[in-house]
N, CA, C and O atoms as a Tinker XYZ file with bonds, in Angstrom:
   408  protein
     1  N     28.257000   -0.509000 -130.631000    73     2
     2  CA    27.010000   -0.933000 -130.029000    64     1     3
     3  C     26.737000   -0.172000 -128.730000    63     2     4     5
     4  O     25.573000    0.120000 -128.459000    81     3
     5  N     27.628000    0.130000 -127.998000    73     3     6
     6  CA    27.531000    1.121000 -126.894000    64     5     7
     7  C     27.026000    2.453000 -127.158000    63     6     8     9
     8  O     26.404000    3.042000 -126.274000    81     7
     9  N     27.175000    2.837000 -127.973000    73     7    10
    10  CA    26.833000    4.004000 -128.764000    64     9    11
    11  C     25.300000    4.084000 -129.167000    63    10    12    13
    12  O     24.589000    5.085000 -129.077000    81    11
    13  N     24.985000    3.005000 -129.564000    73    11    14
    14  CA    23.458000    2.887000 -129.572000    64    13    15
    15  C     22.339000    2.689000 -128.444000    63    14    16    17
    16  O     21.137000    2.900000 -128.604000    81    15
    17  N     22.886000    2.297000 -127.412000    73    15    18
    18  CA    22.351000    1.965000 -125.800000    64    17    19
    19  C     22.599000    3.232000 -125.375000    63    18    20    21
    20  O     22.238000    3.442000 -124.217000    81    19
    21  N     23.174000    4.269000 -126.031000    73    19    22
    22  CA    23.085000    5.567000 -125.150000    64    21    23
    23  C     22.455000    6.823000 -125.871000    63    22    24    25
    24  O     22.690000    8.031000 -125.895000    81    23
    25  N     21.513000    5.933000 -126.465000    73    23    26
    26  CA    20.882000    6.991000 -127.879000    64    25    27
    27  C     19.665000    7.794000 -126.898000    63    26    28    29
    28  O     18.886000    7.184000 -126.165000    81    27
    29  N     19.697000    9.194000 -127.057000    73    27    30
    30  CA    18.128000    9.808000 -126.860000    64    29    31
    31  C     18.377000   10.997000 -127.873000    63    30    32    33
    32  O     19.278000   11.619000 -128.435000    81    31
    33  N     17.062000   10.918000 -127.752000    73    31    34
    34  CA    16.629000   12.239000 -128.502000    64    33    35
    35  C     15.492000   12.271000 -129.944000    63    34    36    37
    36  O     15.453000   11.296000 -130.695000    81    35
    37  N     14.785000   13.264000 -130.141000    73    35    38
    38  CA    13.497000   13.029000 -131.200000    64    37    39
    39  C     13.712000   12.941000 -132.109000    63    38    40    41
    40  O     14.560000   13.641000 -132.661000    81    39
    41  N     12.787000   11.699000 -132.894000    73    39    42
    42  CA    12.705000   11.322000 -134.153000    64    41    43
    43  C     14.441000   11.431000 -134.564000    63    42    44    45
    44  O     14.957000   12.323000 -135.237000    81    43
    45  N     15.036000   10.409000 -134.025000    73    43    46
    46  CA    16.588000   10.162000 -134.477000    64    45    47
    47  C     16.548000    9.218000 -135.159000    63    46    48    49
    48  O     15.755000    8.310000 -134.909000    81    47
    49  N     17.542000    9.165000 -136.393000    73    47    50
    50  CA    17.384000    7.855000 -136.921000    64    49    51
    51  C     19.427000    8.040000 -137.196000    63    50    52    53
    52  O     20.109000    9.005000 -137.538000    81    51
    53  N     19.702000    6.934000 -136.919000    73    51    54
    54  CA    21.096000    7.204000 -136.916000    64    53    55
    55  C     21.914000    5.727000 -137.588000    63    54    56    57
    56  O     21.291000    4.684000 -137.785000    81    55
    57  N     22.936000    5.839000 -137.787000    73    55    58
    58  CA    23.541000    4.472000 -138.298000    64    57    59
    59  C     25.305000    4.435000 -137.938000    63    58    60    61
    60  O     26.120000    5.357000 -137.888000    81    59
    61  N     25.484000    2.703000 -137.686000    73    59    62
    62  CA    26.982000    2.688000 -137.639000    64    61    63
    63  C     26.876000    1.412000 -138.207000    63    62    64    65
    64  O     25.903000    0.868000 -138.730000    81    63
    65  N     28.209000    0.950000 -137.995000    73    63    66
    66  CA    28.685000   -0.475000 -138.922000    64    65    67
    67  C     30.229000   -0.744000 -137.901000    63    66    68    69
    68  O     31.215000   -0.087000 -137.568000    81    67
    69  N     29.716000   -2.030000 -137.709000    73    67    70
    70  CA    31.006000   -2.535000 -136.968000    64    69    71
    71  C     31.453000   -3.372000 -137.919000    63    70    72    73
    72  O     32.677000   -3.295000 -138.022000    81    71
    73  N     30.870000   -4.274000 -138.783000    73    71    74
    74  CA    30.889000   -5.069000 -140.081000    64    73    75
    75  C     30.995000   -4.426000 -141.147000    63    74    76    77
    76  O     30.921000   -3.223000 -141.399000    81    75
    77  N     31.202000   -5.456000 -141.851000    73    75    78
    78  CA    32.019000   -5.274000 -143.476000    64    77    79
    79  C     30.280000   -5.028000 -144.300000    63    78    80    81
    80  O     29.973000   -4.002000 -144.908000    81    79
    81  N     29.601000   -5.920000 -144.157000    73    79    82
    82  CA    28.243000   -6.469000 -144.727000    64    81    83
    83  C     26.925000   -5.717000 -143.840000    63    82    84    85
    84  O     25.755000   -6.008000 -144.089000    81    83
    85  N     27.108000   -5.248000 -143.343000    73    83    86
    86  CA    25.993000   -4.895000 -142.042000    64    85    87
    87  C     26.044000   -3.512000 -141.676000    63    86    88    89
    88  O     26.993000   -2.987000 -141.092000    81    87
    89  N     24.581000   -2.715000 -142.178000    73    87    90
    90  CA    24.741000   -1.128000 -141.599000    64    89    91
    91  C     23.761000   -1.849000 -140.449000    63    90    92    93
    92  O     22.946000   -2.737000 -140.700000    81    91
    93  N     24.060000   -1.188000 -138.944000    73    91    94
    94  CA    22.830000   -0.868000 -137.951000    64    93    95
    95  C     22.040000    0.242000 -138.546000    63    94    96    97
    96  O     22.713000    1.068000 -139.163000    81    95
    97  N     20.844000    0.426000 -138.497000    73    95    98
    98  CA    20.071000    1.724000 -138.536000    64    97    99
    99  C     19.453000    1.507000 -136.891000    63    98   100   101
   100  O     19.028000    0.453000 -136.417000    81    99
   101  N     19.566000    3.027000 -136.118000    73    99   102
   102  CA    18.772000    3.074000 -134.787000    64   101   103
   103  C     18.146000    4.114000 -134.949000    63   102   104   105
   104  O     18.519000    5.202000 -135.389000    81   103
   105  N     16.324000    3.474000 -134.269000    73   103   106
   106  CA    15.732000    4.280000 -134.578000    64   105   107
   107  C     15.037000    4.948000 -133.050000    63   106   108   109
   108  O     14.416000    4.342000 -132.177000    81   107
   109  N     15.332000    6.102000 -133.109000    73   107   110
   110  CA    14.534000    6.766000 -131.825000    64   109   111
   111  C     13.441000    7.539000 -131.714000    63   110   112   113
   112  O     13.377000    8.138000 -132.787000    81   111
   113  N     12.369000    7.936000 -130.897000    73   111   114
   114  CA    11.625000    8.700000 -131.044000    64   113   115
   115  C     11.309000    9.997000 -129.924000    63   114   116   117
   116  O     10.513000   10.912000 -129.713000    81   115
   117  N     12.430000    9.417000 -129.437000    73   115   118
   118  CA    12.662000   10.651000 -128.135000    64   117   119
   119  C     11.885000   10.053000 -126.826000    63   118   120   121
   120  O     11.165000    9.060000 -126.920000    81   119
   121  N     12.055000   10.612000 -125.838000    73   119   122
   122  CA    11.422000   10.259000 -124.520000    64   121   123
   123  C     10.236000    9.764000 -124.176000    63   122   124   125
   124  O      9.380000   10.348000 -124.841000    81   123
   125  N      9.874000    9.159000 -123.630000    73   123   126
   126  CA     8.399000    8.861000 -123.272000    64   125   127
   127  C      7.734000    9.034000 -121.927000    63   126   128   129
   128  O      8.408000    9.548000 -121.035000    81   127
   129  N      6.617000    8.702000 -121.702000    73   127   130
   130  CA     6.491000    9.095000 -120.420000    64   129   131
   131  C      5.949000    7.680000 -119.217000    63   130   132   133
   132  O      5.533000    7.644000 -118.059000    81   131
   133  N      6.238000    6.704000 -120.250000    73   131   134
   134  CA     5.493000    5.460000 -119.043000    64   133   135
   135  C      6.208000    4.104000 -120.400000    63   134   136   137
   136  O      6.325000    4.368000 -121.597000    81   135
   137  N      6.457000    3.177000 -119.967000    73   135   138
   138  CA     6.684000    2.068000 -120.845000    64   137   139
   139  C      5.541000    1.910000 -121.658000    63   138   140   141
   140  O      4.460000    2.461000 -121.445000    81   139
   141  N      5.795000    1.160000 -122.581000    73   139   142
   142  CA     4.045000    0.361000 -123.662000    64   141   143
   143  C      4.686000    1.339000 -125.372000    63   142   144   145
   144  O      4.396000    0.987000 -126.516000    81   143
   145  N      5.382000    2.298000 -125.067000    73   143   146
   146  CA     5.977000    2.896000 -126.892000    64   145   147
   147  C      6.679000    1.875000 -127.319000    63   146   148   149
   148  O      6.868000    0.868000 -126.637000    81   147
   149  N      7.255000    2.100000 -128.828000    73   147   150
   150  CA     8.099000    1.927000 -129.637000    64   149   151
   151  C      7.517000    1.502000 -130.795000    63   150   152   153
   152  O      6.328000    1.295000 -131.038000    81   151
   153  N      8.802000    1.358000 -131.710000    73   151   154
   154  CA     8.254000    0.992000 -133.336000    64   153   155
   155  C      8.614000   -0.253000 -133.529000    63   154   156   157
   156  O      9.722000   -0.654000 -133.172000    81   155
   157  N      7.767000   -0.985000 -134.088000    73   155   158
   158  CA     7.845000   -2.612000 -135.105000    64   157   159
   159  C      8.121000   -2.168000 -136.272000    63   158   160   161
   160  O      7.661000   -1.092000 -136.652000    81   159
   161  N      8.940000   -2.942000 -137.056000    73   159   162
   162  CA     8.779000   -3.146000 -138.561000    64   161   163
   163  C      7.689000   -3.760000 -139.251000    63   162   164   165
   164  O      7.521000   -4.970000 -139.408000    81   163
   165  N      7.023000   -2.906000 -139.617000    73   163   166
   166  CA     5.888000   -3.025000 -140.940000    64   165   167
   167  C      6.460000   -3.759000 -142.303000    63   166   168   169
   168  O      6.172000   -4.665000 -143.085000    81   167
   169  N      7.301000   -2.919000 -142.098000    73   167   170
   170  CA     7.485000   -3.523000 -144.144000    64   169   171
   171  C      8.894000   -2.746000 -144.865000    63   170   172   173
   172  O      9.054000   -1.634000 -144.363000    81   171
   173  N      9.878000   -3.064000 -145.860000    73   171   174
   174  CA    10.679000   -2.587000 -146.282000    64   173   175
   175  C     10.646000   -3.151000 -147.877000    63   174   176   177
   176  O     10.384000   -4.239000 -148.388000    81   175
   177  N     11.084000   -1.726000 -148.423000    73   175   178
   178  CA    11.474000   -2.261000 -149.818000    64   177   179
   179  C     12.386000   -1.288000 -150.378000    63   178   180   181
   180  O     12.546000   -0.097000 -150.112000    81   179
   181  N     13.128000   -2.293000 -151.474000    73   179   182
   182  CA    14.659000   -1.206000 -152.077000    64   181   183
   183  C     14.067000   -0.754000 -153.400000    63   182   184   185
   184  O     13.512000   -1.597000 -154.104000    81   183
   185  N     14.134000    0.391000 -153.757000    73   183   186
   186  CA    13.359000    0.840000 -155.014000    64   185   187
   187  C     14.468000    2.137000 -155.528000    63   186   188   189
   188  O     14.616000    3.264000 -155.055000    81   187
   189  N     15.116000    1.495000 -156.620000    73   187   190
   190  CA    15.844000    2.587000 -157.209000    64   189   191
   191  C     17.213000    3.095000 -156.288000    63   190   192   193
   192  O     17.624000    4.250000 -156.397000    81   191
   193  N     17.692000    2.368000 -155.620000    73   191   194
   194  CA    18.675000    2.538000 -154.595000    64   193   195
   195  C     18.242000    3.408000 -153.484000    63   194   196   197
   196  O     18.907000    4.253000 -152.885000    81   195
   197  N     17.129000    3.091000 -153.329000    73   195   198
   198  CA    16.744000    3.539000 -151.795000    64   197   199
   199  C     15.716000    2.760000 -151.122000    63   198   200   201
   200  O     14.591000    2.487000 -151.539000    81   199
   201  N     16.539000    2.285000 -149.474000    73   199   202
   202  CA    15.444000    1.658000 -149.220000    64   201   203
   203  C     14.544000    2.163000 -148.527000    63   202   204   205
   204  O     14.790000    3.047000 -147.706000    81   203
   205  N     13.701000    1.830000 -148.675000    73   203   206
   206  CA    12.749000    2.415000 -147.966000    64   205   207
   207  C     11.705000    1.496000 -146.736000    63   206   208   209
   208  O     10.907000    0.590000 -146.977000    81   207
   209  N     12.205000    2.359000 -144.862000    73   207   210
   210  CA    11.323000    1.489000 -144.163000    64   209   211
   211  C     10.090000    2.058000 -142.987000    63   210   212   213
   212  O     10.065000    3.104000 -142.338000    81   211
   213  N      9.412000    1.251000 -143.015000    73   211   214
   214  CA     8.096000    1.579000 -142.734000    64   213   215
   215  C      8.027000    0.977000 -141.586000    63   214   216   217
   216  O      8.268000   -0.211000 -141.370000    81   215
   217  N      7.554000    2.139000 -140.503000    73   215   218
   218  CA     7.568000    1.036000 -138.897000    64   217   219
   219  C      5.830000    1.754000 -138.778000    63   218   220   221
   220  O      5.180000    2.599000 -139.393000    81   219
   221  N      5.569000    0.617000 -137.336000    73   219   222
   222  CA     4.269000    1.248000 -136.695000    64   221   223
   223  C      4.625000    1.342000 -135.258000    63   222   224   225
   224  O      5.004000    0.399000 -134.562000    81   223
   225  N      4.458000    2.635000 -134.863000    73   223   226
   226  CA     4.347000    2.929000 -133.951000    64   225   227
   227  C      3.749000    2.633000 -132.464000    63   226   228   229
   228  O      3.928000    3.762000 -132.006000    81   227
   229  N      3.348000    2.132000 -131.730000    73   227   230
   230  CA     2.880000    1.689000 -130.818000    64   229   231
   231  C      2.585000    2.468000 -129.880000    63   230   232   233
   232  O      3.193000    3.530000 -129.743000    81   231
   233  N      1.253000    1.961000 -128.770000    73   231   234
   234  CA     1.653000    3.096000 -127.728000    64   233   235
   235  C      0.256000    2.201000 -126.957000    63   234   236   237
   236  O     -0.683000    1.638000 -127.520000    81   235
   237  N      0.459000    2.294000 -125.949000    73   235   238
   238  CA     0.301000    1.729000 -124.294000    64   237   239
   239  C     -1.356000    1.960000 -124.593000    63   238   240   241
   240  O     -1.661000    3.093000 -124.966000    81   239
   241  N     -2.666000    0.762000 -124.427000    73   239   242
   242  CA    -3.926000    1.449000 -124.168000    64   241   243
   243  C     -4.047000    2.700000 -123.089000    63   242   244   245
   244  O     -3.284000    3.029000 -122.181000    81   243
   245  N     -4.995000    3.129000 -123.428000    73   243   246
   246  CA    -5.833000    4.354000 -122.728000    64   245   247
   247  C     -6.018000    3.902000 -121.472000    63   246   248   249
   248  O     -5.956000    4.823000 -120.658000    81   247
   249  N     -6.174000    3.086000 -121.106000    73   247   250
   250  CA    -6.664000    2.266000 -120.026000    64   249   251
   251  C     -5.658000    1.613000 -119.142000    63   250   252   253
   252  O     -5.982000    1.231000 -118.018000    81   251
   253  N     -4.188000    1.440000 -119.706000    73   251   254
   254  CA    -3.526000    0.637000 -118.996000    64   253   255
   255  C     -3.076000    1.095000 -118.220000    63   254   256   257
   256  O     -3.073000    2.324000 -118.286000    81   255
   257  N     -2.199000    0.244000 -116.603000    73   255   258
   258  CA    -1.866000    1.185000 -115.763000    64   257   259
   259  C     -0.282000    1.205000 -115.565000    63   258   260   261
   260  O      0.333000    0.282000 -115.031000    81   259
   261  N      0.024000    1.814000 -115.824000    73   259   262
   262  CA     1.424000    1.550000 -115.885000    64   261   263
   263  C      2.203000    2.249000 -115.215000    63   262   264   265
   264  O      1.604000    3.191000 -114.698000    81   263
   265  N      3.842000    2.202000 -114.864000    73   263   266
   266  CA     4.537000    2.929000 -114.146000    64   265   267
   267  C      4.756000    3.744000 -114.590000    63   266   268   269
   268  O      5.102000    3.721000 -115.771000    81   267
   269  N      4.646000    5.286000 -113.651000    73   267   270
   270  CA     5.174000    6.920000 -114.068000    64   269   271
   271  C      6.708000    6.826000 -114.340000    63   270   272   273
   272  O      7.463000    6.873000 -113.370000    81   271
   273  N      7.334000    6.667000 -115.894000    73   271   274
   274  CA     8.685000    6.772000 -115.849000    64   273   275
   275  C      8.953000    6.770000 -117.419000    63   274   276   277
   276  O      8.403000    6.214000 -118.370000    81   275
   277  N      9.948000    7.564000 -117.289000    73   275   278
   278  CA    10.365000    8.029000 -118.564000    64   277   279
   279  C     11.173000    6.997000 -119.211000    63   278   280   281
   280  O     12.088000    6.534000 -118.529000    81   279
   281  N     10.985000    6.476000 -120.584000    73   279   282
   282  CA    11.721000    5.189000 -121.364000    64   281   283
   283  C     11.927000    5.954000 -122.492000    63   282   284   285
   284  O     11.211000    6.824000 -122.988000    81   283
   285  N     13.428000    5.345000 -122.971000    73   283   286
   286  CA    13.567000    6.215000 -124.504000    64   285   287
   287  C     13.900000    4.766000 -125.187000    63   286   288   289
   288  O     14.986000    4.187000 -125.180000    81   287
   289  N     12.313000    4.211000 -125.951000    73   287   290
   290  CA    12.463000    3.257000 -126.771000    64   289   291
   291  C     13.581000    3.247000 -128.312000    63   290   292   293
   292  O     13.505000    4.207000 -129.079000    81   291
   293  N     14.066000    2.670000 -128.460000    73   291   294
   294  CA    14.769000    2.403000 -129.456000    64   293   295
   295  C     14.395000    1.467000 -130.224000    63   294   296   297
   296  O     13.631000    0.608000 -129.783000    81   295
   297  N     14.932000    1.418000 -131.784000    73   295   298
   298  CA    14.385000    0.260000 -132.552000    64   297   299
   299  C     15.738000    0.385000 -133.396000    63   298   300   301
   300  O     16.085000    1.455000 -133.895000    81   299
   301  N     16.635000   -1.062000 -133.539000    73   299   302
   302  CA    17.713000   -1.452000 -134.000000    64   301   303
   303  C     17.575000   -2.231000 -134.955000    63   302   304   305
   304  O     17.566000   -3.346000 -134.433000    81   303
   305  N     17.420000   -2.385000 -136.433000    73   303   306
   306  CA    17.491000   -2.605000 -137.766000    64   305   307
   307  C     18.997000   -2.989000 -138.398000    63   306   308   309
   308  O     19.649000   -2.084000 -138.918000    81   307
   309  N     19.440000   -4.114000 -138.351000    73   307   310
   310  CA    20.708000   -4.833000 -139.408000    64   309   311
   311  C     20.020000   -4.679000 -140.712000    63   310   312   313
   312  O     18.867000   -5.084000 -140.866000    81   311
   313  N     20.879000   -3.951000 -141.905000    73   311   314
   314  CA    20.735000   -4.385000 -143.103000    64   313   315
   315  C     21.806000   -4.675000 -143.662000    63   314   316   317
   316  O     22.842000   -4.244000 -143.157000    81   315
   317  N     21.858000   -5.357000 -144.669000    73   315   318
   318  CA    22.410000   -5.693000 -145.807000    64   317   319
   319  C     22.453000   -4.600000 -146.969000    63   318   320   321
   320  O     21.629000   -4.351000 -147.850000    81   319
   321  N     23.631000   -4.061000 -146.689000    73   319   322
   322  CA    23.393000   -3.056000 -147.895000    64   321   323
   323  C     23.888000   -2.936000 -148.922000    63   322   324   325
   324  O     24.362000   -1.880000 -149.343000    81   323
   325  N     23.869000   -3.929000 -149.471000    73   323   326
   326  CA    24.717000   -3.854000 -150.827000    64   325   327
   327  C     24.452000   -3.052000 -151.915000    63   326   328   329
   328  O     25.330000   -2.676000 -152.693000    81   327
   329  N     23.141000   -2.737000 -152.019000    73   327   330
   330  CA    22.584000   -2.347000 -153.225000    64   329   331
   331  C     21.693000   -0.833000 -152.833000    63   330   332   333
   332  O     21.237000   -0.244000 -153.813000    81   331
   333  N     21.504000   -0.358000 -151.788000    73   331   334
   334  CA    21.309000    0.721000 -151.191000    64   333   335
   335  C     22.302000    2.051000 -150.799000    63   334   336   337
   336  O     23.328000    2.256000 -150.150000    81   335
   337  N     21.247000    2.880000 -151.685000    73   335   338
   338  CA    22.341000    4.392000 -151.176000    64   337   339
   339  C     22.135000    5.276000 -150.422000    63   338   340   341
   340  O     22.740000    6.157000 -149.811000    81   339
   341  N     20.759000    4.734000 -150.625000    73   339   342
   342  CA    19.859000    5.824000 -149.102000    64   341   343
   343  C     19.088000    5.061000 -148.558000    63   342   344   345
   344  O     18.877000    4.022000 -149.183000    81   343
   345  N     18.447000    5.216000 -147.373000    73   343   346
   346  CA    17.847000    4.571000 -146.287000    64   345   347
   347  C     16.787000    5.802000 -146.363000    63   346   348   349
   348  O     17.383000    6.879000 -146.361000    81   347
   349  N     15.474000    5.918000 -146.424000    73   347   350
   350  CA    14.355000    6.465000 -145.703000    64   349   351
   351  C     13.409000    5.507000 -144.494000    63   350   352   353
   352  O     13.149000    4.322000 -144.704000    81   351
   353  N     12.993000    6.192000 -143.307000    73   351   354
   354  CA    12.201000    5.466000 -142.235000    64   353   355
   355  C     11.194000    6.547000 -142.059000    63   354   356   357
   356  O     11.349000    7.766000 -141.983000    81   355
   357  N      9.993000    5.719000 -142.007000    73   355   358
   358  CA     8.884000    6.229000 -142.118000    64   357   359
   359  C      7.984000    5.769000 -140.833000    63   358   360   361
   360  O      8.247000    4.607000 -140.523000    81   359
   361  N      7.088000    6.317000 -140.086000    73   359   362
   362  CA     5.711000    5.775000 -139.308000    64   361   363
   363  C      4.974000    6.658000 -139.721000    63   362   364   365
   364  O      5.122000    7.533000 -140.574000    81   363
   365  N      3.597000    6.184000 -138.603000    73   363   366
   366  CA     2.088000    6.975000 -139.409000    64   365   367
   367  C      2.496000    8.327000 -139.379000    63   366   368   369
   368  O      1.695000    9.091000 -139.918000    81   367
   369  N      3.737000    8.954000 -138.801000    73   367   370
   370  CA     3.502000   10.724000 -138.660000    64   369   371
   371  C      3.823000   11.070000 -139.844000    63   370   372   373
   372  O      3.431000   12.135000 -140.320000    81   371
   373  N      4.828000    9.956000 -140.708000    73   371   374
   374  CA     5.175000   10.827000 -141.593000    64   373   375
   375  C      7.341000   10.161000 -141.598000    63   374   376   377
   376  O      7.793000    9.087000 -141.201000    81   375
   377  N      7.986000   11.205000 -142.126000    73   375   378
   378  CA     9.736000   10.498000 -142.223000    64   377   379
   379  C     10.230000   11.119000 -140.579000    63   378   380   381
   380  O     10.342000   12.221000 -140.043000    81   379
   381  N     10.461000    9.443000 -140.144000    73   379   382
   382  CA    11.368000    9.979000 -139.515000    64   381   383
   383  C     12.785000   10.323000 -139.635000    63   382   384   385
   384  O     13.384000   10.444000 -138.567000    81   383
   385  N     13.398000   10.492000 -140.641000    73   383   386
   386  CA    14.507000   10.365000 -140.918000    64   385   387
   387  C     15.235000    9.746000 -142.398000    63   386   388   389
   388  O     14.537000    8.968000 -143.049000    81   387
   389  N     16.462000   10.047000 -142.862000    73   387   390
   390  CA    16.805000    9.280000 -143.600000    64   389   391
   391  C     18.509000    9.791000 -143.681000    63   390   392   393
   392  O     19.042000   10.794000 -143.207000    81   391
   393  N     19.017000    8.791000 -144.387000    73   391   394
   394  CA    20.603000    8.642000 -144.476000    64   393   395
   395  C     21.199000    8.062000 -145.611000    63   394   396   397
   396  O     20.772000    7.042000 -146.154000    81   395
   397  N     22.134000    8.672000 -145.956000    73   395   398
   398  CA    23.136000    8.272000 -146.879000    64   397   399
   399  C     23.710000    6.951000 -146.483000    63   398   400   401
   400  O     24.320000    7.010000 -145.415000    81   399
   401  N     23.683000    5.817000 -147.031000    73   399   402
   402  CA    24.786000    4.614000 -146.852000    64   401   403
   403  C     26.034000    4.956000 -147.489000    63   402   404   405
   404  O     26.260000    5.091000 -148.691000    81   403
   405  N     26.961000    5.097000 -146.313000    73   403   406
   406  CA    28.544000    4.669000 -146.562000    64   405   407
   407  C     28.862000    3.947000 -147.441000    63   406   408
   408  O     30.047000    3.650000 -147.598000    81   407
């Protein structure tokens, strides 16, 4: 878990398992330049041994005023993977990533 609190870098999507039952997937999108980013979960589904997940992206109004400072949002996902062999993660740009399950 320490390992994930020290995550940067673009469009990362990375995974560990401290559990028997439980992959983490962490998802990064690299640096930012003011708080108000990150990704929600939209939606997931397992299709053919891959799951497949879908975030939305977020990002601060045009208008808001916020502090000049760099945040590297993260988004931390527990699954259950019993029945999964690959992981794909997706937002509106397109894949961010994907991984083989252990």
């Amino acid at each position: 878990m320490a390992d994930i609190a020290a995550l940067r870098g673009a469009e990362l999507v990375s995974a560990s398992s401290d559990m028997d039952d439980v992959l983490l997937i962490s998802v990064a999108k690299g640096p930012q330049p003011t708080p108000g980013y990150g990704h929600t979960l939209s939606s997931s589904a397992l299709l053919d041994g891959e799951l497949q997940i879908l975030l939305h992206w977020r990002s601060p109004a045009k208008d808001a005023m916020l502090a000049q400072v760099i945040t590297h949002p993260c988004l931390v996902l527990g699954i259950v993977a019993a029945d999964a062999r690959r992981v794909v993660v997706r937002d509106e740009s397109g894949e961010l990533g994907s991984l083989q399950v252990p």
